[in-house]
C-alpha positions as CSV (number, residue, x, y, z in Angstrom):
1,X,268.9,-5.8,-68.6
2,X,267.3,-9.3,-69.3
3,X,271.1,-11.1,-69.2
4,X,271.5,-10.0,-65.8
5,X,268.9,-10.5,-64.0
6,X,266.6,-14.2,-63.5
7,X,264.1,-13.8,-66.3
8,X,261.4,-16.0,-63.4
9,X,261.5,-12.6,-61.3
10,X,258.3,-10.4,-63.1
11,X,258.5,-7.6,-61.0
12,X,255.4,-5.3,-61.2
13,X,256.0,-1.6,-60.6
14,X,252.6,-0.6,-59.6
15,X,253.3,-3.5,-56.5
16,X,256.9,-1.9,-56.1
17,X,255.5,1.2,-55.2
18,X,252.2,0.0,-53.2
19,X,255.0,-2.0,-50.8
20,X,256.9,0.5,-50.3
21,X,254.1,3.0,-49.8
22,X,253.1,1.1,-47.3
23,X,255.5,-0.9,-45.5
24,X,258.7,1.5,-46.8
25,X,260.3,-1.5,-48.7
26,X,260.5,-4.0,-51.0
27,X,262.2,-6.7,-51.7
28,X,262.8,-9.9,-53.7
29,X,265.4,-12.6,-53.5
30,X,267.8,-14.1,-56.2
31,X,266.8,-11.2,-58.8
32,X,270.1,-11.2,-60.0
33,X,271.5,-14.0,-61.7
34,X,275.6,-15.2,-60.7
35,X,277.2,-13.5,-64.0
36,X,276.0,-10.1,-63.0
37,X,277.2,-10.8,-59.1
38,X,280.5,-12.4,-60.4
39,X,281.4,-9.3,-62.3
40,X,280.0,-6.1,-60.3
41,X,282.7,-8.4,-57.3
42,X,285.3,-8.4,-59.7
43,X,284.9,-4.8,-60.9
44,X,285.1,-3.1,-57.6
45,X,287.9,-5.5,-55.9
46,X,290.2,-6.0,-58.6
47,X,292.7,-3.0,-57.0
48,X,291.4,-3.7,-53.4
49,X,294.5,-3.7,-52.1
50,X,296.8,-1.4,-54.1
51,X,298.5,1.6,-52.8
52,X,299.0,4.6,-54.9
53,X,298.1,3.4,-58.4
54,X,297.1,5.6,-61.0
55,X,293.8,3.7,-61.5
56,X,290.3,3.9,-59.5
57,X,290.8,2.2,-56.1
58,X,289.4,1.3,-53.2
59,X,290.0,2.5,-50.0
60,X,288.9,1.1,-46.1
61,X,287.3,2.1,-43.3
62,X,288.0,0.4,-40.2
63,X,286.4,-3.0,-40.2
64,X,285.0,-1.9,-44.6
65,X,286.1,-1.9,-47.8
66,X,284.6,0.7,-50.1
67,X,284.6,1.1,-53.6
68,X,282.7,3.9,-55.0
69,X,283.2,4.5,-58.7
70,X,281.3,2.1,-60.3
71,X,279.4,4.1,-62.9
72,X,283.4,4.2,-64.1
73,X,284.5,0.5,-63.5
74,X,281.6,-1.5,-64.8
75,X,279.6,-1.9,-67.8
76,X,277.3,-4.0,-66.2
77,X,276.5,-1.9,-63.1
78,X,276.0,0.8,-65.1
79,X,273.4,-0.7,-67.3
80,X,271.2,-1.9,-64.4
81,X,271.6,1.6,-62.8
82,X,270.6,3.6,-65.7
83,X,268.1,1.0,-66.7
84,X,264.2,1.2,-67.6
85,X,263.8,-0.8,-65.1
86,X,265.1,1.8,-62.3
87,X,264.2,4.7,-63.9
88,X,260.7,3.7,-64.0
89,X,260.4,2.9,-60.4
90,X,262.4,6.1,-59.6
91,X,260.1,8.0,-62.0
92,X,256.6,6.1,-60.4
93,X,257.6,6.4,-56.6
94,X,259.6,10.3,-56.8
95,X,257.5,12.1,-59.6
96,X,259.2,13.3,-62.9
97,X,262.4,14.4,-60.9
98,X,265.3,12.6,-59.5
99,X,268.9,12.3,-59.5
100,X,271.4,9.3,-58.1
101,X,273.1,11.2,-55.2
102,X,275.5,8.4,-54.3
103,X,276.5,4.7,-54.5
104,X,278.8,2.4,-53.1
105,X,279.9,-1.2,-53.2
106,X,280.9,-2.5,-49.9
107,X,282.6,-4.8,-48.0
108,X,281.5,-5.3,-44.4
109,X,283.5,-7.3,-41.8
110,X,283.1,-8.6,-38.3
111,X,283.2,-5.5,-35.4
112,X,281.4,-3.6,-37.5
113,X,278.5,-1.9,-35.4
114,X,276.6,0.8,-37.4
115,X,273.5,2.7,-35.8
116,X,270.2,3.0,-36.4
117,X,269.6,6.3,-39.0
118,X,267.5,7.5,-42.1
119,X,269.0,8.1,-45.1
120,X,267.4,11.5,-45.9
121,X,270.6,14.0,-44.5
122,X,273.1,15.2,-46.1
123,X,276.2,15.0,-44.2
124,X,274.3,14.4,-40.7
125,X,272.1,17.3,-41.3
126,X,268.6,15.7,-41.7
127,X,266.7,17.2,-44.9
128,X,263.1,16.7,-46.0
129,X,264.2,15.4,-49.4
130,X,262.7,12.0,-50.3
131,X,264.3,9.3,-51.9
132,X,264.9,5.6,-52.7
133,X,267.6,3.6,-51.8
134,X,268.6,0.5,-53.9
135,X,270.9,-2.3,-51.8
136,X,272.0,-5.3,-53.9
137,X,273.2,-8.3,-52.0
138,X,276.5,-9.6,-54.0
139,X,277.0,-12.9,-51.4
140,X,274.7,-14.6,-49.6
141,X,273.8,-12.5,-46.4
142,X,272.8,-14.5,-43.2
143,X,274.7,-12.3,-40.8
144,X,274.8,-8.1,-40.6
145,X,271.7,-8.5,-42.7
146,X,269.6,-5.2,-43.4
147,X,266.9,-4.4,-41.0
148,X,264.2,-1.7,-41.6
149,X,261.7,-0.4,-38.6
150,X,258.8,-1.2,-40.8
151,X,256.1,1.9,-41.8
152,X,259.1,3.9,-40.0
153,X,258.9,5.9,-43.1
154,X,255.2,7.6,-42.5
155,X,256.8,9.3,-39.0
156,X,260.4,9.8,-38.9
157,X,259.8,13.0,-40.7
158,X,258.9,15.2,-37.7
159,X,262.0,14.3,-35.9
160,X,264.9,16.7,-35.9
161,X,267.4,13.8,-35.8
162,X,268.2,10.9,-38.3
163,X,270.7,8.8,-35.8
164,X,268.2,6.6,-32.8
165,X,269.8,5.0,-30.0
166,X,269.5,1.0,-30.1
167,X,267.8,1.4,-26.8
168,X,265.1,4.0,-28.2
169,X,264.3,1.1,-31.3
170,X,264.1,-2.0,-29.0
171,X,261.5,0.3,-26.7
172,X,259.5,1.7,-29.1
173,X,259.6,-0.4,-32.4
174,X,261.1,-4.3,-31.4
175,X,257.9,-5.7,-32.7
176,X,258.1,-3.8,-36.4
177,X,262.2,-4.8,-36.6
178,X,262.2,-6.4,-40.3
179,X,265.2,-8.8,-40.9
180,X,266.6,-9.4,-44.1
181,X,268.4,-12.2,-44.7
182,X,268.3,-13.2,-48.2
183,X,270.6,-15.0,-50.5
184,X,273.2,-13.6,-52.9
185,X,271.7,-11.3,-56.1
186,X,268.7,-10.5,-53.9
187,X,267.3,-7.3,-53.9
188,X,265.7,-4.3,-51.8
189,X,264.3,-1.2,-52.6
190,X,263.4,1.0,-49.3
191,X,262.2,4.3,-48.6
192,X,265.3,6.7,-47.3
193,X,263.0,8.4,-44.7
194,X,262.9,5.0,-42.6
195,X,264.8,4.1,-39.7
196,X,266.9,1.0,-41.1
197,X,270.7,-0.2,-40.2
198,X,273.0,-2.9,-40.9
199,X,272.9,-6.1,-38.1
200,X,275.8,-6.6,-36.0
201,X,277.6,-9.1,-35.9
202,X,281.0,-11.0,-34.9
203,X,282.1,-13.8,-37.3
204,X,285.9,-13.2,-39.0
205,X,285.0,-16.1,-41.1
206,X,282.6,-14.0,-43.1
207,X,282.1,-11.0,-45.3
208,X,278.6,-9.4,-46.1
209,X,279.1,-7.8,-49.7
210,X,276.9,-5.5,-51.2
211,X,276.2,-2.2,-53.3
212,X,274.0,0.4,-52.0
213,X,272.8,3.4,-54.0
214,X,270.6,6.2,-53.4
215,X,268.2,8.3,-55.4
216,X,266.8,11.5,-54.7
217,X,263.9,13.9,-55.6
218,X,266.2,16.7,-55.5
219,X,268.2,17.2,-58.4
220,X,270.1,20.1,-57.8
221,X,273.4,18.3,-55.7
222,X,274.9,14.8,-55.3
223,X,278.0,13.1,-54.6
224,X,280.8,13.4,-56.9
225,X,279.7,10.5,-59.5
226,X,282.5,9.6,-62.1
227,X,280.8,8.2,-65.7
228,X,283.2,6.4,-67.9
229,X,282.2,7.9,-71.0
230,X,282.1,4.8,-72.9
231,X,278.9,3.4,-71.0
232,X,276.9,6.4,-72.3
233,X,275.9,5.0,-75.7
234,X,271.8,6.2,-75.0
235,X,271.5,9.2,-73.2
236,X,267.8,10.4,-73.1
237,X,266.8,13.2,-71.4
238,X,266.1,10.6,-68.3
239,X,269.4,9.4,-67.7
240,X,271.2,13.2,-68.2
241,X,268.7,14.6,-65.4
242,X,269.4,11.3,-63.2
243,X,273.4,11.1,-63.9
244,X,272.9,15.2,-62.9
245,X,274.7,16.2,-65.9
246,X,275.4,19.9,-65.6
247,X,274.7,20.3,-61.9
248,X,276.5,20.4,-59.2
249,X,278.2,17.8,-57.1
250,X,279.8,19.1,-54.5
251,X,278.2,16.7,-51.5
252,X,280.4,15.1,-48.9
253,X,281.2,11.7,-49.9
254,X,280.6,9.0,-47.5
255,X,283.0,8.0,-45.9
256,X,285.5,10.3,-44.9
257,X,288.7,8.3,-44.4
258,X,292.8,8.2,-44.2
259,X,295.4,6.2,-44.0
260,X,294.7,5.6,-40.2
261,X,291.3,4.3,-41.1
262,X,293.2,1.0,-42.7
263,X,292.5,-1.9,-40.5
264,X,295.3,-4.3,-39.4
265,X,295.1,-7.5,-42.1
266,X,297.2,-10.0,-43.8
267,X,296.8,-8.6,-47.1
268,X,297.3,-5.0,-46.1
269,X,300.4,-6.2,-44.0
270,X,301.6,-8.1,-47.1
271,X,301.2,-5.3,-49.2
272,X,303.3,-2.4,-47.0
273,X,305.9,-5.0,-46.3
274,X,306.6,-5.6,-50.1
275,X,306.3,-1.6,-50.3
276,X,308.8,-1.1,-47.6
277,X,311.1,-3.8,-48.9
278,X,311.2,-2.0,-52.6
279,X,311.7,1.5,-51.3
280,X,314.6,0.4,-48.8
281,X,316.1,-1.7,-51.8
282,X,315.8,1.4,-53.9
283,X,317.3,3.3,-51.9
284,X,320.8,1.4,-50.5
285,X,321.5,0.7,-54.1
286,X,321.2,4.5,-55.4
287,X,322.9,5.9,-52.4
288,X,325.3,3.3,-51.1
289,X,327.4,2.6,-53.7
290,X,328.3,6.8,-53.2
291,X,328.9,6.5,-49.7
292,X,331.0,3.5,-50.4
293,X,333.1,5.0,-52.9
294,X,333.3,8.8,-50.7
295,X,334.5,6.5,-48.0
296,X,337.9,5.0,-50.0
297,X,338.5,8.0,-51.4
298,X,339.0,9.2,-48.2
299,X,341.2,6.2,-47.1
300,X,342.7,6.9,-50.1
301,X,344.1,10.1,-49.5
302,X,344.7,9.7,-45.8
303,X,347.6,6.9,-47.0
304,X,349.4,9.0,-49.6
């Protein structure tokens, strides 16, 4: 994992786990080096805007891009995911058991306004499952940054609701609002019991990219997670129980989305135009010359 990442970042996983313990995160900036970010980008954007190709693609939801199937598209992702390096902190915060339940890189543009939530729920039903969440930042965030309720972890538990009312946070926990702005190939690790969003914001000139991926203590059920086979070249005993291999994965996977979730763009525009253009070319030259040819015959005939 050394090539990817800035060799100056000694990361201590008794600390990891003492922050995050305590505060519910953790988080250090620049951990990646630009290689890593310049390839996990080109990875999971290099089909962004293709329509019905037979290859993994991404998709969009209203003012996101998403592209989930990383563990398929990119060597290097997968080598950080399935590294030492995660496994140990998985293995030193969760216990002996734990299993990726879902990850995503993503694209998010101005307009966006996500609420406050936990992460411990599957679809919106909140569970008592704990869990670590992983967020990478590919470019340099300074707006829609991540914000955590700090300690938020230790009491969200006893609610019966994982989704808080912006009004409800700025009451009760303004002063413990934690802002992360942070340059690209930073990195935070958070607990998924505490209350966290992404930060508003309105700017069309910019994009806040990043992955996001979540581990659980629960083993049993994730999101569908495809593996290109080719990235498996050391599979311990770890890595099967973490990739859930043999288990079920049957979860909902986030988010659910259609053709009426694509948002209004230049590139999208560009590339239904040139899909309209082709099929309508296609189809005056297989059936017009037909019609043509049924319409002198008749002429034809009408003359004799």
């Amino acid at each position: 994992m050394n090539e990817y990442i800035n060799l100056n970042k000694d990361l201590n996983l008794n600390l990891i786990k003492k922050e995050v313990e305590e505060k519910g995160y953790f988080s250090v900036e620049s951990f990646f080096n630009d290689e890593f970010l310049k390839q996990v980008e080109s990875d999971a954007t290099n089909s962004k805007f293709s329509l019905n190709q037979n290859s993994l693609l991404g998709f969009f939801y209203e003012t996101q891009y998403y592209f989930i199937n990383l563990l398929a598209q990119s060597n290097v992702f997968y080598n950080f995911c399935t590294s030492k390096f995660v496994l140990n902190i998985c293995k030193n915060y969760l216990g002996k058991n734990f299993r990726l339940k879902a990850l995503r890189y993503y694209e998010t543009m101005s307009g966006h306004n996500m609420k406050w939530h936990t992460d411990n729920k599957i679809e919106k039903e909140k569970k008592n499952i704990p869990g670590l969440i992983f967020i990478i930042y590919i470019s340099d965030v300074n707006k829609g940054e991540f914000q955590y309720i700090e300690g938020s972890h230790k009491s969200s538990g006893i609610d019966k609701y994982s989704e808080y009312s912006e009004q409800f946070i700025n009451e009760k926990y303004s002063n413990l609002i934690k802002t992360f702005s942070m340059p690209k190939g930073s990195l935070i690790i958070y607990d998924s019991y505490g209350i966290h969003r992404a930060k508003p914001f309105k700017n069309s000139n910019f994009v806040r990219k990043s992955i996001f991926f979540q581990v659980d203590s629960n083993v049993e059920n994730s999101e569908k997670i495809i593996v290109n086979t080719n990235f498996l070249t050391d599979v311990s005993d770890d890595i099967r129980m973490y990739l859930g291999f043999g288990k079920k994965s049957d979860y909902f996977v986030y988010p659910d989305t259609n053709l009426n979730r694509l948002p209004i763009s230049k590139n999208n525009f560009k590339t239904i135009f040139s899909w309209f253009l082709y099929r309508i070319t296609k189809f005056l030259t297989r059936t017009e010359p037909r019609n043509i040819r049924n319409i002198l015959s008749k002429i034809k005939l009408k003359f004799k």
